[in-house]
C-alpha positions in Angstrom: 0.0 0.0 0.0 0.7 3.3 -0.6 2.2 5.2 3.1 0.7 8.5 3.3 2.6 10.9 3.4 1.0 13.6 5.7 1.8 12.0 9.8 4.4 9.8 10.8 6.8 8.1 9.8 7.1 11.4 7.5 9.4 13.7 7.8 11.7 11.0 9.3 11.3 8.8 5.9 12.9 10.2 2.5 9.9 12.3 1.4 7.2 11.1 -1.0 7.6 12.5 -4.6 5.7 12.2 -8.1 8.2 9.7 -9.0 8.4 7.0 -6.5 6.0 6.9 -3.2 6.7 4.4 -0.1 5.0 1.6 0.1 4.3 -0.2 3.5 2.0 -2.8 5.4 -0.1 -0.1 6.8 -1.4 3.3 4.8 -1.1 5.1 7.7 1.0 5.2 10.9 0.0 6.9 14.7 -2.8 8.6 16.5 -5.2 9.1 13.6 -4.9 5.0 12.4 -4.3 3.4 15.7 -1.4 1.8 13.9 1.7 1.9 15.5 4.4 -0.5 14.1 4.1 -3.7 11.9 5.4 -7.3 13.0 8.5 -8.1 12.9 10.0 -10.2 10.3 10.3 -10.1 6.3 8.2 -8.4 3.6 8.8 -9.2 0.5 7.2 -5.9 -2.0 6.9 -7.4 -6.1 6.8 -5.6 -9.2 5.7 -7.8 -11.8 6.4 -6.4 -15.8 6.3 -7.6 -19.2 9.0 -7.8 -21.7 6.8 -8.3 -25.0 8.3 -9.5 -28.4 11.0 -8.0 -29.8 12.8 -6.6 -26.5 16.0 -8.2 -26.3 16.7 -9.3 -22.6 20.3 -9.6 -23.0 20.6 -6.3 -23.7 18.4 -4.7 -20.9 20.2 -2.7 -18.4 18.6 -0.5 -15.3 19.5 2.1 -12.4 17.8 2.5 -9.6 18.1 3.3 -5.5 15.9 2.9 -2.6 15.5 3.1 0.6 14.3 0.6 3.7 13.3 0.3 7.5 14.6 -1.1 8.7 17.0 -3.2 6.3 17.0 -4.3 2.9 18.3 -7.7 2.7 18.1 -8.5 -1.0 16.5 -7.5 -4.0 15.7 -10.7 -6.9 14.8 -10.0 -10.6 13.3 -13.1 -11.4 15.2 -16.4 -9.7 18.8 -14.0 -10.0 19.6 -12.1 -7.0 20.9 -8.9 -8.1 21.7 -6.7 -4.5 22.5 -8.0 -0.9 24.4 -6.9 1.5 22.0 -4.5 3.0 21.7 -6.0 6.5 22.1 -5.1 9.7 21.9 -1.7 12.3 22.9 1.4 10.3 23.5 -0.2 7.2 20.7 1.3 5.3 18.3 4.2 6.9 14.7 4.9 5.4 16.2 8.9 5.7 18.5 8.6 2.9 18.9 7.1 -0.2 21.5 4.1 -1.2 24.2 5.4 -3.7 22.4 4.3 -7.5 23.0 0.8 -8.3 22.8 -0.4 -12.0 21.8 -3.7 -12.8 24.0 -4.4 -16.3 22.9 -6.0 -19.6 23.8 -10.0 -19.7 22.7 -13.1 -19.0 23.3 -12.1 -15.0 20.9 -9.3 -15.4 18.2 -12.0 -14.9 16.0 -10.4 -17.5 13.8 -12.3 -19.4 11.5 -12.9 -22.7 7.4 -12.1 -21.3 6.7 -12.0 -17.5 9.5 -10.4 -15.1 9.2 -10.4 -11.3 11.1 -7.8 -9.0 10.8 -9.3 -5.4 12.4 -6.8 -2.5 12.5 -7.9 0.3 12.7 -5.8 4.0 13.3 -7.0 7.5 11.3 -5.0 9.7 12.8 -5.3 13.7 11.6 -5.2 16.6 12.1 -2.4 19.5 13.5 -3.2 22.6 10.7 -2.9 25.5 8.4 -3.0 22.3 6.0 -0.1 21.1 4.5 2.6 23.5 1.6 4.6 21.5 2.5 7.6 24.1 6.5 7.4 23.0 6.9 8.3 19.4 10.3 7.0 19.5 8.8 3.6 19.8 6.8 3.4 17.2 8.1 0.9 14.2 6.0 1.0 10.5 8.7 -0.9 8.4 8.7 -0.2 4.2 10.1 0.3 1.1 10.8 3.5 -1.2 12.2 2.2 -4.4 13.3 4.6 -7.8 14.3 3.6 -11.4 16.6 6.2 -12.6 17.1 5.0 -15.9 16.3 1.9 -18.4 17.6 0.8 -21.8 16.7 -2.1 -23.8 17.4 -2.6 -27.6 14.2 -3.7 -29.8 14.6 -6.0 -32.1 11.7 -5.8 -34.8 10.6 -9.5 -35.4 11.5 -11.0 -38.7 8.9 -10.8 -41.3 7.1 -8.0 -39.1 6.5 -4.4 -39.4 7.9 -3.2 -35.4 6.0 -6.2 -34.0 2.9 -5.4 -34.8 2.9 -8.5 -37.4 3.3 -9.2 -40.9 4.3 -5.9 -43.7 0.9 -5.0 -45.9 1.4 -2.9 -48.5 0.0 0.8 -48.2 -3.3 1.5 -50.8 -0.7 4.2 -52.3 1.4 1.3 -53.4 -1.1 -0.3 -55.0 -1.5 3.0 -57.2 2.2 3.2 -58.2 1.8 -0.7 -59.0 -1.5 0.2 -61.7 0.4 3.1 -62.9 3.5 0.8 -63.5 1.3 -1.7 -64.8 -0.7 1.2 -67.1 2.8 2.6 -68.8 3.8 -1.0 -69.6 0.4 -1.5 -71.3 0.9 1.7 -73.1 4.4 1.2 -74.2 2.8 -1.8 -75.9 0.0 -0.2 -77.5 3.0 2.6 -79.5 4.8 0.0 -80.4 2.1 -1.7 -82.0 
């Protein structure tokens, strides 16, 4: 779900844009929701997208950052893992963004032909003495904020087909230049005649 963006955990998370929102168990965190933390353990957040015909997954390459509370242990583009490392106290912070991370073109991209999955997963932890509703400093929503920067993939027009969209046809103005081919040779008959 989309966190909104007007009560806590805002401004303490990486503010909400028009390019990339945080997404979290809850909609809403504090007095107004009655919602205080979320359980500990893992979320995993998915972003499922097609790669239709002619996109070349080989060559696909993408940019992105994000940010986590509390950590970010790994992120998976299909059955590849593609980022780890983002575990434990202070590694990552849901107040700043991770340096850009580019996921390059290859077979180890682990793009492929039709349906791609983008699993994240996030470990939310607990608080010691657990959450007081009365100490804001308690309170623990866990979530994700996650940006592509930039993409590139090279399309490869399928063979036979006009961009993909299937076999060439002729346009009716070619069938005009054929009749008027097909006229002159008629009439270069007739004068010789």
């Amino acid at each position: 779900m989309v966190t909104v963006d007007t009560g806590f955990p805002f401004p303490y998370w990486v503010a909400n844009s028009s390019v990339s929102k945080w997404v979290s168990p809850n909609v809403e965190y504090g007095p107004g929701s009655g919602v205080y933390d979320d359980a500990v353990g893992y979320y995993f957040y998915q972003l499922s997208f097609n790669m239709g015909p002619g996109y070349d997954p080989a060559t696909g390459t993408f940019t992105f950052r994000f940010s986590g509370d509390n950590w970010l242990t790994s992120i998976w583009l299909n059955s590849t893992q593609i980022v780890t490392g983002y575990e434990g106290p202070g590694v990552l912070n849901h107040n700043f963004w991770t340096s850009p991370i580019t996921v390059t073109a290859g077979p180890g991209s682990g793009l492929v032909s039709g349906v791609n999955n983008l699993v994240v997963v996030v470990y939310n932890t607990g608080i010691p003495g657990g959450t007081n509703p009365q100490n804001i400093s308690t309170w623990n929503p866990g979530g994700l904020r996650f940006e592509v920067l930039d993409s590139s993939i090279v399309f490869v027009p399928p063979q036979g087909g006009g961009g993909g969209e299937g076999p060439v046809i002729p346009e009716p103005a070619a069938f005009v230049l054929c009749g008027l081919g097909l006229a002159s040779l008629g009439w270069m008959k007739l004068r010789r005649a």
